[in-house]
N, C-alpha and C positions, 0 to 999 in steps of 0.2 A: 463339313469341309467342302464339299462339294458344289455347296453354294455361294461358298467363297471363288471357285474354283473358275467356276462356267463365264461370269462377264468377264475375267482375264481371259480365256481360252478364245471369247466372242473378239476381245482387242485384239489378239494376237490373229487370226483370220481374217478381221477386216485392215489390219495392217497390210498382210500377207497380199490381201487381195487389191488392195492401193487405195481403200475408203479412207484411212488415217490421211489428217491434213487438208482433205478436200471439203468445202462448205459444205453444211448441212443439205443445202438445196439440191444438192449436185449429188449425193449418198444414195443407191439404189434402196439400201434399207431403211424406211421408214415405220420403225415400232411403234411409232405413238397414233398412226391412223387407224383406220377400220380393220381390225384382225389385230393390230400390235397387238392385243396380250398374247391369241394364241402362238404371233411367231414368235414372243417371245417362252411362250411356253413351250415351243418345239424345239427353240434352242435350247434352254434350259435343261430339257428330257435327254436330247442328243448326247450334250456337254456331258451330262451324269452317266448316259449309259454307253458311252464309245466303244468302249471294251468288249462290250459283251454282242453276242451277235442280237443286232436291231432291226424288226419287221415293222415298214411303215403301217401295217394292218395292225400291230400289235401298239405303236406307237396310238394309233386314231384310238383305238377301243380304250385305253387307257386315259387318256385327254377325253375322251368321251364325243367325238365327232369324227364326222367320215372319212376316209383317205384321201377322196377327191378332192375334197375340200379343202383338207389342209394340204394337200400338194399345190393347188390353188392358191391359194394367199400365202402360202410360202414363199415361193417364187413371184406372186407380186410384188412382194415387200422383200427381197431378198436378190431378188433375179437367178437366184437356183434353187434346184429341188433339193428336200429334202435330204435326199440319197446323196447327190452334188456336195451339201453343206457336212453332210456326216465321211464321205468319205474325204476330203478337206480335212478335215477336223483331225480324225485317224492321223494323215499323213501329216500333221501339224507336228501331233505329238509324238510321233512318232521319228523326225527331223528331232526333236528335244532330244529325246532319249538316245539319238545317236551322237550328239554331241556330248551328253552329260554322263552316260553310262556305259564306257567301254569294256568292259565285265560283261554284256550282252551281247549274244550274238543278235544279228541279222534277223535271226528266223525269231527269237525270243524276242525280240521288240515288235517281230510287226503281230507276234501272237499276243502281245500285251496291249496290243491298240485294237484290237477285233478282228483282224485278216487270221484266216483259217490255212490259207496257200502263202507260202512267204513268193512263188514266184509272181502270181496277182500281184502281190502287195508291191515288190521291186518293179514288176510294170508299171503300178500306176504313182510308184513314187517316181519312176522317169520320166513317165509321161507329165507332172505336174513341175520337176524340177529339171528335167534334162539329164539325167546321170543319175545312176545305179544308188543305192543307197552304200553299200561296199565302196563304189568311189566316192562319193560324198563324204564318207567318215573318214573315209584316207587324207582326202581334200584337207580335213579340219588337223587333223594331227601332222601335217607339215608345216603349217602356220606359226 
């Protein structure tokens, strides 16, 4: 399932991030050059394991190469790190689940995306959207 999962979750962030629509040429992410497979294999790890708490040390050993490294050609072929693209990713889904599952609190959504502090998590979902995650859901149910 999950491998179904990850290139949607990949569209849905480069949507996010305004790569949809724009020419190939002009796309900071280039997977098919020198490193594509491994960014594409850090997305793919990322994508699978959001949830759970993610150590880019623990990420490299598993891929079987350095951290340097792959923070490296992560970010060249990506233009964020690692950490950048995963916690992205988190508050992606995390935006989902506030939309699709009102039966969830707050805290219970951002602990189902990997945040261990929901005050963290509400920071850095304001910081990526502007407004609170409680006004965001409010936002949606006046509509």
């Amino acid at each position: 399932m999950a491998h179904i999962e990850a290139p949607g979750y990949l569209q849905l962030l480069l949507a996010v991030l305004g790569y949809a629509g724009r020419p190939a040429a002009e796309r900071r992410i280039r997977p098919d050059g020198e490193g594509g497979a491994l960014v594409r294999q850090v997305i793919r790890y990322l994508s699978t394991q959001y949830a759970e708490p993610v150590s880019i040390e623990r990420m490299a050993k598993t891929l079987g190469f350095n951290r340097a490294y792959i923070s490296r050609v992560f970010k060249r072929h990506t233009g964020m790190t690692p950490v950048a693209f995963l916690l992205q990713l988190r508050i992606d889904k995390a935006r989902q689940l506030l939309r699709e599952r009102n039966e969830l609190t707050v805290e219970q959504i951002a602990a189902s995306v990997g945040f261990q502090d929901p005050l963290y998590f509400s920071k850095q979902f304001r910081r990526l959207y502007g407004l609170p995650p409680t006004v965001y859901r409010a936002s949606l149910l006046e509509e």
